[in-house]
GUTOR-705792 format. One record per atom (N, C-alpha, C): x negated, y negated, z negated; residue in one letter. Coordinates in steps of 0.02 Angstrom, whole numbers, plus 50000, padded with zeros to 5 digits. Example, Ala and Ser with C-alpha at 12.3 -4.5 7.8 and 13.67 -1.06 7.14 Angstrom:
BEGIN
493405028449610a;493855022549610a;493405016549610a;493585011249646s;493165005349643s;493554999849606s;
END
This chain:
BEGIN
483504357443604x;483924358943546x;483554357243482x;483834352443458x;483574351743387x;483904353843314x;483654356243264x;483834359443240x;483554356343143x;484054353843106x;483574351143044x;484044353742990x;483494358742972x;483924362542898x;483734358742825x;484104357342812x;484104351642750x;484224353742683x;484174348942629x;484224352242579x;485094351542562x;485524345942608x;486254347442582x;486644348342655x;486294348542698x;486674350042767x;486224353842818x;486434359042852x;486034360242922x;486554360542995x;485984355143026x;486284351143083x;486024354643150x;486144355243189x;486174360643260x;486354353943334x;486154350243363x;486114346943412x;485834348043480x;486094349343523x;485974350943591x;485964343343644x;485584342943650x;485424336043729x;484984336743773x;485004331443839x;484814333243906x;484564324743923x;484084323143955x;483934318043964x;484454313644044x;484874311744051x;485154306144102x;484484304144159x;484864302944201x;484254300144265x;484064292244227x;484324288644193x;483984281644144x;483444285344093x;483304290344093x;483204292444033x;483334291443956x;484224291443938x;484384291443877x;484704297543855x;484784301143822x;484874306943791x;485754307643778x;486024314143819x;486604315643821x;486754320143777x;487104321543732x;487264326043684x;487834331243707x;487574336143715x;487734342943749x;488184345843701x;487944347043627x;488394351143582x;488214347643496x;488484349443464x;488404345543394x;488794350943341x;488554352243305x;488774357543251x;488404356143181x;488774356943120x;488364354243059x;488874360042988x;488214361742964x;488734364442902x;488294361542858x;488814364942786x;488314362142726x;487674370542703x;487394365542683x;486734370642678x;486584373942614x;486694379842602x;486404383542553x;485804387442557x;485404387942494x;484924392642484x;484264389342502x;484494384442496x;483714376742509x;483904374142430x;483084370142427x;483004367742376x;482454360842394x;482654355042395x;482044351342402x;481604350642461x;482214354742521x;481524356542563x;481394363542599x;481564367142534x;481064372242532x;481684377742543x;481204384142573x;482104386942591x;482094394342525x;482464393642477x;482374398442432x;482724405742438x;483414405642462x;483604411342487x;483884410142542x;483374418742596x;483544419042664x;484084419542679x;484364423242672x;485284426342666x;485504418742672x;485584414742628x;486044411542609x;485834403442684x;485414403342679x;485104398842737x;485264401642816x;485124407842805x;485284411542883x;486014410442884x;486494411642839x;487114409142872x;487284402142866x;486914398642859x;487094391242867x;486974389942942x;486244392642943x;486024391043011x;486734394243073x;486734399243047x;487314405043097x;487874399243109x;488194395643062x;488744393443048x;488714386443107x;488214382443089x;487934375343115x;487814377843187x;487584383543205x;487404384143290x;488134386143316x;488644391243279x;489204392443305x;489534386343304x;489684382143262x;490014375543272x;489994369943336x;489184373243352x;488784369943397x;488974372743466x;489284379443477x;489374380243546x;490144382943545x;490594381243487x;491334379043498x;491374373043516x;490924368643517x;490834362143528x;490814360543616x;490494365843610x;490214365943711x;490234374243741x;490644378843760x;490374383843762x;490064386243824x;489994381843851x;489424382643930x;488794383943895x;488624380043833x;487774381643814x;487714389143811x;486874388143822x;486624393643797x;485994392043771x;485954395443703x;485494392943677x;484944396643628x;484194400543665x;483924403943647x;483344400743605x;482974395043599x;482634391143564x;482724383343541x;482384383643498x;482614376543462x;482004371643417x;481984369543425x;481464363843363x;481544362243307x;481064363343260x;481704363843203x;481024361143157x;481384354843107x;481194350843042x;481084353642993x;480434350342960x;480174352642898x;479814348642858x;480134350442795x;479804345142757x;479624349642688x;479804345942612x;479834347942543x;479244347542526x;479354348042446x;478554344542412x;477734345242428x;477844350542454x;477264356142483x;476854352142548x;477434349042572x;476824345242633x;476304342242616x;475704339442654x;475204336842627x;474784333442681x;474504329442689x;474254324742744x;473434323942719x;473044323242764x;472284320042766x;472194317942830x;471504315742801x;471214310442875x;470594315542890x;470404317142959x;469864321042974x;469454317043046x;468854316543051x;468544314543110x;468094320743146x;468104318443208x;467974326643234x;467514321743317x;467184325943338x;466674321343377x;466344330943430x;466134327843490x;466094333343545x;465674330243574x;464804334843590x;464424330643650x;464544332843697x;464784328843770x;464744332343832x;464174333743872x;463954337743912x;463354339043948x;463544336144023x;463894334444052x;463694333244114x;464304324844082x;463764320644093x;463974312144075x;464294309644161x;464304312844207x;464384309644280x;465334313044267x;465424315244223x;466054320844268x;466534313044211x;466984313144228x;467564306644185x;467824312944117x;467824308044085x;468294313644020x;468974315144040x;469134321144022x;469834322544058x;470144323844010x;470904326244005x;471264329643935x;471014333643911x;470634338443936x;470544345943911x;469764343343884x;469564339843890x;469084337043824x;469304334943752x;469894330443756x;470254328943719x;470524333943675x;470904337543706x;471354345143690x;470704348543654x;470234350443659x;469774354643661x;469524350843587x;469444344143555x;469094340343525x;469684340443462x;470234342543485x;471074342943438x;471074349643425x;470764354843450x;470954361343442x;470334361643375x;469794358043370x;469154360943346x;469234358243279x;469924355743240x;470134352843200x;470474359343145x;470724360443185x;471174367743162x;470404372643134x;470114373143148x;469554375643112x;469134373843044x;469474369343037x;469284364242964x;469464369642911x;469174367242864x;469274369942779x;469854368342791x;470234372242738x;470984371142706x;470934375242658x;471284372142609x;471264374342542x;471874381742552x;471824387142496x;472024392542512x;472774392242505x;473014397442569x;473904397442561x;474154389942593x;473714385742629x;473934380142676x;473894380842742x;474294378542778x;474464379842843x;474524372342883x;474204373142947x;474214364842990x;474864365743015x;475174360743022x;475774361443057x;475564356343115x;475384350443107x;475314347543165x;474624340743163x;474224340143220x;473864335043211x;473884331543261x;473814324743245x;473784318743288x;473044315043292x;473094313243337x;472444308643355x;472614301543348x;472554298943317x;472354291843297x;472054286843340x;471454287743349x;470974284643379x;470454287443418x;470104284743466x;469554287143497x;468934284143492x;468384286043502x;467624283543497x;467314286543555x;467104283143622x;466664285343691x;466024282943662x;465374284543663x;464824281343616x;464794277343564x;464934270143591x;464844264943574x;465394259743574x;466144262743597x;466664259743632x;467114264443546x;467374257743527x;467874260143464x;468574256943460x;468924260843449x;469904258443437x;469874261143526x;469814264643533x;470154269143599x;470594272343603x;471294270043624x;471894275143621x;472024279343650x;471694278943727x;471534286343743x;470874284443813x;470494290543810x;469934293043846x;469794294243890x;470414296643907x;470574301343986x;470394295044056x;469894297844094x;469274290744131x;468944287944126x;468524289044068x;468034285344053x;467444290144063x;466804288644039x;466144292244043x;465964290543963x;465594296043956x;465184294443895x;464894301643866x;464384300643824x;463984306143814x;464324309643740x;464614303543696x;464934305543654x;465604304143647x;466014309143632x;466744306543602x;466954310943548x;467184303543489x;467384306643432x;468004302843426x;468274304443358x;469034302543354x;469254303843304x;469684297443241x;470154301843196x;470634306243191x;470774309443154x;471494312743158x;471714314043109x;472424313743102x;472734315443062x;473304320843049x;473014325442992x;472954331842972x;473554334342938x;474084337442951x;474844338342910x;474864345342902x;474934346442847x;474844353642791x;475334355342783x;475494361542765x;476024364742718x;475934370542707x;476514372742645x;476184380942639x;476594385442658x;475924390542671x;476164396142732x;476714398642721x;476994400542653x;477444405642652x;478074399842646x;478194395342657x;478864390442666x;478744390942718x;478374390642775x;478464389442825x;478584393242863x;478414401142835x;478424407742867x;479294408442846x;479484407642793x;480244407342769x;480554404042820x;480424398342829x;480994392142904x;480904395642960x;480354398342968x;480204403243041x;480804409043044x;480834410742986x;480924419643011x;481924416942967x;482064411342955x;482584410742947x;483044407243019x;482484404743062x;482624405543132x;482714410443160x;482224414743156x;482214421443177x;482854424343174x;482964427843096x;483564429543100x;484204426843105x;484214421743134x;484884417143190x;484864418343249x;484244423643266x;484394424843341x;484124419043382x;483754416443354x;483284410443388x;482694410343396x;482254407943425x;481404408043420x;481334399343428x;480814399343387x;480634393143353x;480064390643403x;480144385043420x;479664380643477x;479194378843445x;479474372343418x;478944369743373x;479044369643300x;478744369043242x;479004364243203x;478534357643195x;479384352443168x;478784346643174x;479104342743089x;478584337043083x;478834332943024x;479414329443030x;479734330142973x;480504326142970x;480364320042969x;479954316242955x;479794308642941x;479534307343026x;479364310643045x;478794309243128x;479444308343162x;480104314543164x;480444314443197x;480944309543203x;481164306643139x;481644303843131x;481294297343158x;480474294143153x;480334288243172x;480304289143244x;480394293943288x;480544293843353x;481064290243376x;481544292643347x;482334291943350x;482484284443331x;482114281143281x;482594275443271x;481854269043289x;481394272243308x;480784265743338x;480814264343393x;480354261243418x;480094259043480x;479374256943488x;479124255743528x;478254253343533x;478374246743493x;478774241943495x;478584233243488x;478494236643401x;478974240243373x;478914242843315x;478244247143277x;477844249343323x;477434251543309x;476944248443309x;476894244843358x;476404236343349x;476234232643301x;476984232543282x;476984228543221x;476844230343155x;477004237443154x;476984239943087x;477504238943054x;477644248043054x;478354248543028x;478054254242958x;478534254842919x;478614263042867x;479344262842865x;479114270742911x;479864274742911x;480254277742840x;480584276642815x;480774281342753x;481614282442777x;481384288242776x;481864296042765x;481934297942731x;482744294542677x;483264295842607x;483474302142629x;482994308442607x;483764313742638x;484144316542580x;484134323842579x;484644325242517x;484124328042435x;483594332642481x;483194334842436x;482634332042436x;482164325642487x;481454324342458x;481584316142531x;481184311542519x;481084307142555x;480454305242564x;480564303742615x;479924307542682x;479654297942719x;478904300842714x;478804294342729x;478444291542799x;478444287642846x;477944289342872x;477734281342904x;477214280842914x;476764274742902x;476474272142969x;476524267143010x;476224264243075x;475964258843075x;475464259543114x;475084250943108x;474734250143155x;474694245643227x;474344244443287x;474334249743325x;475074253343319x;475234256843377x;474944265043353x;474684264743280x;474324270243251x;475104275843200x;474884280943196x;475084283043139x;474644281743076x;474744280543043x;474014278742968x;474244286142914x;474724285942907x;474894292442848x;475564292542848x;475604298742785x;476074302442791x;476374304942730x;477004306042698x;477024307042634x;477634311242619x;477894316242582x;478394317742576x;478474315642471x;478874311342461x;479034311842392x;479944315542366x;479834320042314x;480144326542303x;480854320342263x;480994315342271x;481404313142237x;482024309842302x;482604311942307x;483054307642364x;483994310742343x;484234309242376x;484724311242362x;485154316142306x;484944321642299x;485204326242247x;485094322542177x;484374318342189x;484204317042104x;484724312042079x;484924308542122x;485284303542099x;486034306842085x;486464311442144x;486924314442096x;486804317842038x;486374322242013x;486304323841954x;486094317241909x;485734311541908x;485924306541868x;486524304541847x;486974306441907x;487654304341877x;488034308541863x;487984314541867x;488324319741835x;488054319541754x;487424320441736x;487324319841689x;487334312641630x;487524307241678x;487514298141656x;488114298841645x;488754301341667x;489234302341658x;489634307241632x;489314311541641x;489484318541606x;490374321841643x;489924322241719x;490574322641751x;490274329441794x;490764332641840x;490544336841892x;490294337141908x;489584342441963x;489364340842006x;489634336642083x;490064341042118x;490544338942153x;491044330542156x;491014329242083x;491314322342083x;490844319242059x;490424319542066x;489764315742040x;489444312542136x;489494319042162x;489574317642238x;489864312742271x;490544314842246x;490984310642304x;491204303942250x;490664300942201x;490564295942181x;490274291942211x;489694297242210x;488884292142241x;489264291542325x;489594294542366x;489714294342439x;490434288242444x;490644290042405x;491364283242400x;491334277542369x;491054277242318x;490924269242284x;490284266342241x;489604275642270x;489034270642273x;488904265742301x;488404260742243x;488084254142273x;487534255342255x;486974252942287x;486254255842289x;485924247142234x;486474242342243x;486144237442201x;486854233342157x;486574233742063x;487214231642033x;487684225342063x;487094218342088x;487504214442133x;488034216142169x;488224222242208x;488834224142243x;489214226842211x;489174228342137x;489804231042113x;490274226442093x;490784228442079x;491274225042057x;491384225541999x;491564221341950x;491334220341865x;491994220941842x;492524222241870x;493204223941849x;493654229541882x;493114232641919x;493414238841947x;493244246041902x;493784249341914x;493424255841864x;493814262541928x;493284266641890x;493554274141931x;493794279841895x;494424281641915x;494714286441872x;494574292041885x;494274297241843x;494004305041836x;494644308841818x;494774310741854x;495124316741816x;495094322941770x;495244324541748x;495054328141645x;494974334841673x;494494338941615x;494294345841669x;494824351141615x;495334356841647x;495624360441620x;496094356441559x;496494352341564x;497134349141530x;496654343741479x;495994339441491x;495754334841448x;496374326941482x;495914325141421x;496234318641476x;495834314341530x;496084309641576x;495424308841628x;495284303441582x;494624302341620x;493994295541596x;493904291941658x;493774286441632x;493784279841680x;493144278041662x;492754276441733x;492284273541723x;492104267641766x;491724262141741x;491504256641780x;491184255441845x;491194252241891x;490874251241961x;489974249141915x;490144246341880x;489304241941859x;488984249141812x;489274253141785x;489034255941758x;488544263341815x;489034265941870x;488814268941932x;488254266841946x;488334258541971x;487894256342006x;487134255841985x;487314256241897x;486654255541871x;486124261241893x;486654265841878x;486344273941877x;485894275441948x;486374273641997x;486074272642074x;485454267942072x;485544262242034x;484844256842080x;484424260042019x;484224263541970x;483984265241932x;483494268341980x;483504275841983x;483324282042043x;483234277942104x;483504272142124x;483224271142197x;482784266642198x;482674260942149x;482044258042109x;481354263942120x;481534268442079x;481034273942071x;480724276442143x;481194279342171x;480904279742262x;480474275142295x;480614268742279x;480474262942313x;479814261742283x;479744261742228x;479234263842208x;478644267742230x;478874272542233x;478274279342256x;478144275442352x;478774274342363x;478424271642430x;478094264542443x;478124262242393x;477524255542384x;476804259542361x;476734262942328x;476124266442314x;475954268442364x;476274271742406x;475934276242482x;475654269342527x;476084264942520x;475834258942566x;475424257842537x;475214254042481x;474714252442428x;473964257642451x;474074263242437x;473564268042448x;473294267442511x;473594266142573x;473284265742634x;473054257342643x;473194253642594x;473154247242623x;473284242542683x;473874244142674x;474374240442727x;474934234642705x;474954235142623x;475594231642611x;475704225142628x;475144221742676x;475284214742704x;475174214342774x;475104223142806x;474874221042869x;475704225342919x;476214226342872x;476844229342908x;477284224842918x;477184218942968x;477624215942996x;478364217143015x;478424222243032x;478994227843055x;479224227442968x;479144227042937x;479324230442862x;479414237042841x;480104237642831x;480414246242809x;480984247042848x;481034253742889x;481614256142927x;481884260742857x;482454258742848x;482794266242822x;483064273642857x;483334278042850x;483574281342883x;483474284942853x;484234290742851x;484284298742826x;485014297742801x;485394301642760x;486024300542716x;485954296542666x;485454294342646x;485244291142587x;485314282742602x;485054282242655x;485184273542703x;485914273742691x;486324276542689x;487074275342695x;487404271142621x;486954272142574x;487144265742509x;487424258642542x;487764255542515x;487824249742520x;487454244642488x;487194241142518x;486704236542495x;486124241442501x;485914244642517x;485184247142499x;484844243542547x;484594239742569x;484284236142611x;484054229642568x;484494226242539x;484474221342481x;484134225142428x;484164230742398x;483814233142350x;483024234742373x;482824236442431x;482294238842470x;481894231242459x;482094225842484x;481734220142515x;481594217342420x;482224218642377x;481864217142313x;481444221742268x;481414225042291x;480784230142257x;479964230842303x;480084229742367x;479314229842410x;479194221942436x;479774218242422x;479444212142450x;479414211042521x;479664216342553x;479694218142630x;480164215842657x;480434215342719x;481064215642752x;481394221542767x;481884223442769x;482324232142773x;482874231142825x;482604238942860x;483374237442891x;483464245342907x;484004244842919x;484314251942942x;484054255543001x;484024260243002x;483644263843071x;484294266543107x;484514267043180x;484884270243188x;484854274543259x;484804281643262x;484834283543335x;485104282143382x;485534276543403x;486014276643451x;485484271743513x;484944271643492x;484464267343535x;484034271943594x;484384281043582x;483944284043636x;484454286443660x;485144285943648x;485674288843635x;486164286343711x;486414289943747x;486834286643815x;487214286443779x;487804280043807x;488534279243809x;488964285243772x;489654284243771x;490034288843779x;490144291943719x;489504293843681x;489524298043629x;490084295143574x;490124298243527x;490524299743456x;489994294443424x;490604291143372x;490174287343312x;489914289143276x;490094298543268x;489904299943212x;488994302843226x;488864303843298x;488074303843285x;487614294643272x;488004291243315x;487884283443275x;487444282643188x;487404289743158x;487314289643091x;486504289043052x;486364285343029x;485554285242995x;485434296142975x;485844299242976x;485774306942959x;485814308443011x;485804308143055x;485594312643115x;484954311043156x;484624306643129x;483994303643138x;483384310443168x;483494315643118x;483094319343135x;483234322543175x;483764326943191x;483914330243226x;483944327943287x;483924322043308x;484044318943370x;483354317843404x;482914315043347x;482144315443349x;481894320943390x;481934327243351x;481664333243366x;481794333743437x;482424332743462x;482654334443537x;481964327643577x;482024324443548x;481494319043585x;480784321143577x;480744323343529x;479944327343530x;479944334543596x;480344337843598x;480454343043629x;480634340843705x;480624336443725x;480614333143797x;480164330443808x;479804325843744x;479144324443742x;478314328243773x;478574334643757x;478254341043758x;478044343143819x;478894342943841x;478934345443910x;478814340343962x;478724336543955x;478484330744014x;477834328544004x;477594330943942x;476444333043932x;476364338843957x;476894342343987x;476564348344001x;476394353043948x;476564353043884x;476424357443822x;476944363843820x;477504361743875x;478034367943878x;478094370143935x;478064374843935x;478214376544015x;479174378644024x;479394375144042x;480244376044047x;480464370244092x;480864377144150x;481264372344217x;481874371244193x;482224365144204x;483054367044195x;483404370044238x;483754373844264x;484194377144298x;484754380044268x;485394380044327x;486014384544311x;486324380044254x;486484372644257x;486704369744195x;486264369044153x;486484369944114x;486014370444032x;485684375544015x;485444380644069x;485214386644062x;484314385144027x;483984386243996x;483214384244019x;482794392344046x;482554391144104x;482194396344122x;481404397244128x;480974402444127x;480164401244120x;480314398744189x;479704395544208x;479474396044284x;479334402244331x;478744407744293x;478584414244315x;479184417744330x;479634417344300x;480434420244304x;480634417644367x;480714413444369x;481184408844425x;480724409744480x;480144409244490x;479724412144554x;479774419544552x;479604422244529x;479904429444562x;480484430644580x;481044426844553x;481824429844562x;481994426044659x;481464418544651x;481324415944739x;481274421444768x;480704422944779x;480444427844825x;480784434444825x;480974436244771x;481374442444782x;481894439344819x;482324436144814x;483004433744857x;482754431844936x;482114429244935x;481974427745004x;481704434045036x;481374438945011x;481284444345034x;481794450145065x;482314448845021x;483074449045009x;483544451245099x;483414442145096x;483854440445147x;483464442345226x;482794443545221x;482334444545271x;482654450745299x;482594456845234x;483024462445244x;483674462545289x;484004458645269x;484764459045287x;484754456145353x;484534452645368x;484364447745445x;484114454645504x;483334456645471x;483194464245494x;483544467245526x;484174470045489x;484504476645475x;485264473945522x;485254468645514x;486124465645568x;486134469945631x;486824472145629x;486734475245718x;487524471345743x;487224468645803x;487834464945834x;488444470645870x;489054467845873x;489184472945913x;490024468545936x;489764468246024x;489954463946054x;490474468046090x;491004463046110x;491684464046150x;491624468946199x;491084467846247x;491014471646314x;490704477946313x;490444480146234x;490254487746244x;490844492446254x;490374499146263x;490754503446271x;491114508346206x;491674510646213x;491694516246154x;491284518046116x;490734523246157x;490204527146140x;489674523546107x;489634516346138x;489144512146110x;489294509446033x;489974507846044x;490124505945980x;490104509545900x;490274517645936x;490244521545893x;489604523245871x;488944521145925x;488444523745898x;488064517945854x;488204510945888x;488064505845854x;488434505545766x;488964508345767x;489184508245689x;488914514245658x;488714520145684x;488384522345672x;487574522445615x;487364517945670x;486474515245653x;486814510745607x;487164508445599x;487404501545558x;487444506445485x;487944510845481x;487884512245414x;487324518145402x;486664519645443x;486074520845394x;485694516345393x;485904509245438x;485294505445395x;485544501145328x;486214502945339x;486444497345262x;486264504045203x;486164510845211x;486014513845183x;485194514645151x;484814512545209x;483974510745180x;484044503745153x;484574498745182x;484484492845169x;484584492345075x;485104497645052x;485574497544972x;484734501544946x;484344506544965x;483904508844917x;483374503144943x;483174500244971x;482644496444967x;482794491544899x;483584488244923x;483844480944866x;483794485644795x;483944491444796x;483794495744734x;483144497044708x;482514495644759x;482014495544730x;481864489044699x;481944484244755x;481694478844730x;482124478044661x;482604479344655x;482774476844581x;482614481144515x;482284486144529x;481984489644482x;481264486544463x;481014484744525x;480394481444531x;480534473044477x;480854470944500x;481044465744468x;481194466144401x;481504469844372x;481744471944296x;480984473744273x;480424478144290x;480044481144274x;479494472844241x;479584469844305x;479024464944291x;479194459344229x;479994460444210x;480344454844169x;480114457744092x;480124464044106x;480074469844041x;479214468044025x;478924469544057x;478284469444067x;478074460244025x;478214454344048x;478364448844044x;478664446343954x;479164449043952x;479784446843885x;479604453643868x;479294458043830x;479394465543795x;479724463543725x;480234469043720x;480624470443658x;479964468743613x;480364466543562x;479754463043476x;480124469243442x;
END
């Protein structure tokens, strides 16, 4: 279940991986999002019922789900990225490096300085170093006395993040992971040949666009810039001196992300607020307002490339993706401001058959992501969760005890059978039904223990929070 609370929508998506392994979409629910800002979630109240709203939508959608955890996106200005190297001597050089060297060399990262009121949300390994052996993508079989390794370090602060937590929380959900909106969404619309090549993901969403950077199969960095969607309707609310709301369903109906696509003799009629008269305004004049603000974005994400020094080594160019990719022409405006090639990112590449056009969309990028990180997880072994009973997800420890109790179960009942055949006698029969109903009588308090026994160990296991 993926889950991406946004700054103008929160989206609620349920999927299951197909025996091809492409991703079936179980349930889909979306409201608009209040009480976010940029990112950032400013009032709980008002976010908790978005979330409430987007998961109920989500299982009128399907009501077989059930759905007790979820993965859920994070971004806003506050994120923050570094590069850290981290290095482990082993003592016995004969044994092969295994994961839990690795794991162990990733955990000792989280112990780093951080500046105060910052929180890791997630780190990646980059690269590896076995002595003398460098650009190692992974370790696991080799020998060596030393192994070190970059990584890269993703920040945020605690109390936003403690806010998205406990605004899960109170939806009656518990939170898996959280992960980056830019990481997730480049799940969703990449592939390896793409990562080869060198791609930068940018994620237009409503409140901040999110960046994220690949090169030789590497992540290199990471960026969130606080400028995307909203800024540009308020450019035109205020460029025009019109509504918020119709300033909206400007930029969504006859924005153009570059003046070339407007039309130089088309105009749009406003309607007058409280008995004015309406105002008409120009397609070229919109359009300015739009490639103005999306110039500016494009911008900040040539600097991030610039800063890592890559801007000639991303073959791949620029993926778009988010609500913001949905401009017309913005792809033409992209390739004339970075000099790059642009293209649209779209999920329908992890996506089975069958589905609705409307997840087909550069905005559901993340949310679709997250579900791919969260299978990701579970097939490293980072989750422990069986599927059973449909769409149920159950622990393992659960599901082995509830075995053995049922097989213990039926041992009972096999036990306790008393036949009782054609050729007895009266007396026999009567005494045989007899014994029959006191042993179904030890047989009901034994099944009564065991299920006390069973409840005890679940309690014991899951205790009330």
């Amino acid at each position: 279940m993926g889950l991406d609370i946004g700054t103008t929508k929160v989206v609620a998506i349920a999927g299951r991986k197909n025996e091809f392994g492409k991703l079936e979409i179980l349930g889909f629910g979306r409201a608009d999002s209040e009480g976010v800002s940029h990112g950032v979630v400013m009032n709980i109240e008002q976010c908790v019922q978005s979330v409430e709203l987007a998961m109920k939508r989500c299982l009128e959608n399907n009501p077989l789900l059930e759905i007790n955890e979820v993965y859920v996106g994070i971004a806003g200005r506050h994120i923050k990225s570094m590069q850290l190297q981290g290095s482990r001597v082993r003592s016995n050089v004969e044994v092969e490096i295994s994961r839990e060297d690795t794991e162990k060399l990733l955990q000792d990262q989280r112990r780093s300085y951080l500046p105060s009121g910052d929180q890791i949300i997630d780190i990646i390994a980059q690269d590896y170093t076995v002595d003398n052996i460098t650009n190692i993508v992974d370790p696991v079989g080799m020998s060596g006395v030393k192994i070190s390794a970059n990584f890269h370090v993703i920040t945020g602060d605690s109390t936003a993040i403690r806010n998205i937590k406990r605004c899960v929380d109170r939806s009656g959900l518990r939170t898996c992971d959280l992960m980056l909106q830019p990481l997730a969404s480049a799940a969703a619309v990449m592939n390896e040949e793409d990562m080869e090549a060198g791609v930068a993901i940018v994620d237009i969403g409503g409140g901040t666009t999110d960046v994220a950077i690949f090169c030789d199969g590497i992540l290199r960095h990471t960026a969130v810039i606080p400028y995307a969607g909203v800024n540009i309707t308020t450019d035109i609310q205020s460029g025009l001196r019109v509504l918020k709301a119709q300033a909206e369903q400007m930029k969504v109906q006859f924005g153009v992300a570059h003046v070339s696509g407007a039309s130089a003799n088309s105009y749009i009629t406003i309607p007058g607020l409280r008995g004015l008269p309406a105002k008409e305004v120009t397609m070229v004049n919109l359009a300015h307002i739009i490639q103005a603000r999306m110039e500016e974005i494009l911008e900040y994400v040539m600097f991030h490339i610039r800063q890592v020094g890559l801007e000639h080594r991303l073959n791949g160019g620029i993926i778009l993706t988010g609500g913001g990719a949905r401009l017309k022409h913005i792809t033409q405006l992209t390739e004339y401001v970075t000099g790059m090639g642009a293209r649209i990112g779209y999920p329908n590449e992890h996506l089975a058959g069958g589905h609705s056009d409307v997840l087909m969309s550069p905005m559901y990028a993340t949310c679709i992501g997250l579900i791919l990180r969260g299978y990701h997880d579970w097939e490293e072994g980072r989750t422990e969760f069986s599927l059973v009973e449909g769409n149920r997800l159950r622990n393992p420890q659960e599901q082995q005890q509830e075995e053995e109790a049922e097989e213990e179960m039926e041992e009972i009942v096999q036990e306790h059978q008393v036949p009782v055949t054609a050729d007895s006698s009266a007396d026999d029969r009567m005494e045989r039904i007899k014994r029959k109903q006191d042993n179904m009588k030890q047989l009901f308090n034994r099944l009564k223990g065991k299920f006390m026994d069973l409840f005890d160990d679940l309690d014991e296991d899951h205790p009330l929070e």
